[in-house]
C-alpha positions as CSV (number, residue, x, y, z in Angstrom):
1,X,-21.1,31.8,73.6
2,X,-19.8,29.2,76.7
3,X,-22.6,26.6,75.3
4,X,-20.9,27.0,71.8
5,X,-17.2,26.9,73.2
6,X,-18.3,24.0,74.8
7,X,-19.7,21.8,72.2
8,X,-17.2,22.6,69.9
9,X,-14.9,21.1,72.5
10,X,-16.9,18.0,73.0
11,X,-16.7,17.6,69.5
12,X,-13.1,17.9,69.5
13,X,-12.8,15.3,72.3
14,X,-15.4,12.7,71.1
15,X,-13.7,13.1,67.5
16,X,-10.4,12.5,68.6
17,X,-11.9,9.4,71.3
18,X,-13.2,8.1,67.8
19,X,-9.5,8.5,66.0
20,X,-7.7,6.5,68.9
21,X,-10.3,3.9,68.5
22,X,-10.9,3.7,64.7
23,X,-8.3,1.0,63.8
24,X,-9.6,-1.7,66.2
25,X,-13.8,-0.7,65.9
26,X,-13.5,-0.6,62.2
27,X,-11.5,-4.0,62.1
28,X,-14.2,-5.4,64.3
29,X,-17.0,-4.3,62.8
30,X,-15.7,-6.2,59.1
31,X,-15.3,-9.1,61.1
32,X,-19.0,-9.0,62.1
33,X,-19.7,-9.7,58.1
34,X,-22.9,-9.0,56.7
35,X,-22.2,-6.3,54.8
36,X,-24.1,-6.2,51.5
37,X,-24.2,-2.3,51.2
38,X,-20.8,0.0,51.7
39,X,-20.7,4.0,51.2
40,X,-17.6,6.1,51.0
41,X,-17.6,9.6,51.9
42,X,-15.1,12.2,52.1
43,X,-16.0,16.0,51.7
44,X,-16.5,16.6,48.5
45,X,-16.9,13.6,46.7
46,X,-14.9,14.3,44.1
47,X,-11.3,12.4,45.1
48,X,-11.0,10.3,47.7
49,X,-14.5,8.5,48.0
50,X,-15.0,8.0,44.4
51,X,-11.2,6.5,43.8
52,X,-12.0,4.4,47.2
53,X,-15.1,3.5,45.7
54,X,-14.6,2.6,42.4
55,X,-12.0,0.5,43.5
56,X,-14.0,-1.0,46.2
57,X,-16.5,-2.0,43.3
58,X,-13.9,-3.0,41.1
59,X,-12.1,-6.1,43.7
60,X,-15.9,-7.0,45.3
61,X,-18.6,-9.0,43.8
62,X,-21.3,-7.6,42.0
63,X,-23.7,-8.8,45.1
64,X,-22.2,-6.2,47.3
65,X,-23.1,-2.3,46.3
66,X,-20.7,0.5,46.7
67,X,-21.8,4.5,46.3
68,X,-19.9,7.4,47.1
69,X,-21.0,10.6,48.5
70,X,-19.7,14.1,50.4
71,X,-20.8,16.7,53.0
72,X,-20.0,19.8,49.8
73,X,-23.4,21.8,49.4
74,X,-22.8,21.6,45.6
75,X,-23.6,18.2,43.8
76,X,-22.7,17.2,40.4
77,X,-19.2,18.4,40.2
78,X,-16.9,16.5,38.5
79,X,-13.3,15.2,39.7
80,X,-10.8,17.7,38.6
81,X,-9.1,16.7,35.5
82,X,-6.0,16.3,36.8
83,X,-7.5,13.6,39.9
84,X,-8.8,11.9,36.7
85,X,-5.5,11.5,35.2
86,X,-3.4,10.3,38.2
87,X,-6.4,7.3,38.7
88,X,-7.3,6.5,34.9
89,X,-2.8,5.7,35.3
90,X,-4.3,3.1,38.3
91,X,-6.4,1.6,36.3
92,X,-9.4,4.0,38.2
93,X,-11.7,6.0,35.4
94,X,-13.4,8.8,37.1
95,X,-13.9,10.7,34.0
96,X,-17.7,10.2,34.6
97,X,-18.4,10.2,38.1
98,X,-20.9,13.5,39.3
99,X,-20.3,14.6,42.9
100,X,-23.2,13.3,45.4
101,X,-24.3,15.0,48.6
102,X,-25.4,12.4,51.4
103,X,-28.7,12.2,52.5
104,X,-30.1,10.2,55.9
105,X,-31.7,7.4,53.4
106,X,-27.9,7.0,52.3
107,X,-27.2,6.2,55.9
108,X,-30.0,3.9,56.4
109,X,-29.1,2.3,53.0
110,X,-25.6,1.8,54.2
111,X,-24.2,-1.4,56.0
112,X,-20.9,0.5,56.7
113,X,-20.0,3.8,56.0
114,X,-16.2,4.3,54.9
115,X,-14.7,7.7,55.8
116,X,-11.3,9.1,55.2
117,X,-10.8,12.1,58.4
118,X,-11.9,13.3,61.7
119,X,-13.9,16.0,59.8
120,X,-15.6,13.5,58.1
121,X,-16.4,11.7,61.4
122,X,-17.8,15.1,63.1
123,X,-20.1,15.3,59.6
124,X,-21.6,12.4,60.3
125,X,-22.0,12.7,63.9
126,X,-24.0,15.5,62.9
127,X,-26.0,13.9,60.8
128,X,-26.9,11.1,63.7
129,X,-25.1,8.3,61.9
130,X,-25.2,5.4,63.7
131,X,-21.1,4.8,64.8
132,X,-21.8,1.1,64.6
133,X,-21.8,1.3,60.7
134,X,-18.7,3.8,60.4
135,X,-15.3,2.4,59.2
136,X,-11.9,4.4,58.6
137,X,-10.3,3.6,55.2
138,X,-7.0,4.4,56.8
139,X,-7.7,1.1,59.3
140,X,-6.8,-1.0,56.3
141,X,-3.6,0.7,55.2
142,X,-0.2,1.5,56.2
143,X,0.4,4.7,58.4
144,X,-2.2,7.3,59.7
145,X,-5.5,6.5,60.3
146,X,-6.5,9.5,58.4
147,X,-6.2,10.0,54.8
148,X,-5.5,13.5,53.9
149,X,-7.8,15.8,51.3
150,X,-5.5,15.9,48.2
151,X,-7.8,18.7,47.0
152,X,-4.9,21.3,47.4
153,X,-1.8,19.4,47.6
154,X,1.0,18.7,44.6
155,X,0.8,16.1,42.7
156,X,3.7,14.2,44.6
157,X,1.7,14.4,47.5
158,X,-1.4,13.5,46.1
159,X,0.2,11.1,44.5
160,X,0.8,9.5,48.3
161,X,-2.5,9.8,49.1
162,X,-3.9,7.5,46.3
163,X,-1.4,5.2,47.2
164,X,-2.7,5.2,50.4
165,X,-6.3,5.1,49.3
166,X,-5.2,1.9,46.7
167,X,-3.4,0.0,49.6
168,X,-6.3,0.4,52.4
169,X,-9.1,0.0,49.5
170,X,-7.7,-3.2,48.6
171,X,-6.6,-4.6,51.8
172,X,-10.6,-3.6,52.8
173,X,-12.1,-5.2,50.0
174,X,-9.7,-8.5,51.0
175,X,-11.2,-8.1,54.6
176,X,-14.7,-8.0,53.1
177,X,-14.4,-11.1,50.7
178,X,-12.9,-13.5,53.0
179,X,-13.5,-12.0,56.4
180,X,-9.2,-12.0,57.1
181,X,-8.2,-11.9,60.6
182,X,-7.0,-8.0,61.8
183,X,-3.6,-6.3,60.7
């Protein structure tokens, strides 16, 4: 029970030393270049990584490959109709996109690895991702680091997270064309 308590607290603490960190290690590691191979996660793979990565795709060259995955134990979902509609209006179709669940190979594969949260971040640290590779979305845009699951939240306020997911996915895919000096 103390061994559990405990971990779960230095999770807590490395998660949060990660979020204090994340605007200037993610800026960095862009700057470093090289990157041929970008994933997106969020949980469930069926908002926020497939808008982010559909638009990443959409403003990079073909030469540089984007996927999106989640952590959800159930793959193949589709995004909720509604997520559909409020992207297709962006100029985003995810009418066809299946949820994926990541796999290690996905994080070999990977150059970067986008994520949207802290709970993201402690997913991944539990899958032994290698931090070097991991990039917060929320580095490229305008307020919080974080970009908050719209998976329960209105429309208006989902409606603030894709425009947060637009403005840092863009701003991103700037940073990875031309190699732009940090925010």
């Amino acid at each position: 029970m103390i061994a559990r308590l405990y971990n779960a607290l230095r999770r807590r603490v490395r998660a949060k030393r990660a979020m204090a960190a994340a605007r200037d290690v993610s800026v960095a590691r862009i700057r470093q270049g090289g990157i041929k191979r970008v994933l997106v996660v969020c949980y469930g793979n069926i908002y926020r990584s497939p808008f982010a990565g559909v638009s990443l795709r959409q403003a990079l060259s073909p030469e540089i490959e984007v996927r999106s995955s989640g952590f959800h134990r159930v793959a193949g979902r589709q995004s909720p109709e509604r997520h559909v509609i409020m992207s297709r209006a962006r100029n985003i179709d995810l009418s066809s996109h299946r949820s994926t669940r990541i796999t290690p190979e996905d994080l070999q594969w990977a150059d970067i690895v986008v994520l949207m949260d802290r709970h993201n971040w402690g997913l991944l640290d539990e899958l032994g991702a290698d931090h070097s590779k991991l990039v917060w979305l929320g580095a490229f845009g305008p307020g919080d680091i974080e970009i908050a699951d719209p998976y329960e939240l209105d429309d208006a306020h989902a409606q603030r997270v894709l425009d947060q997911l637009e403005q840092a996915s863009r701003e991103l895919a700037t940073r990875l064309k031309t190699g732009a000096q940090v925010i």
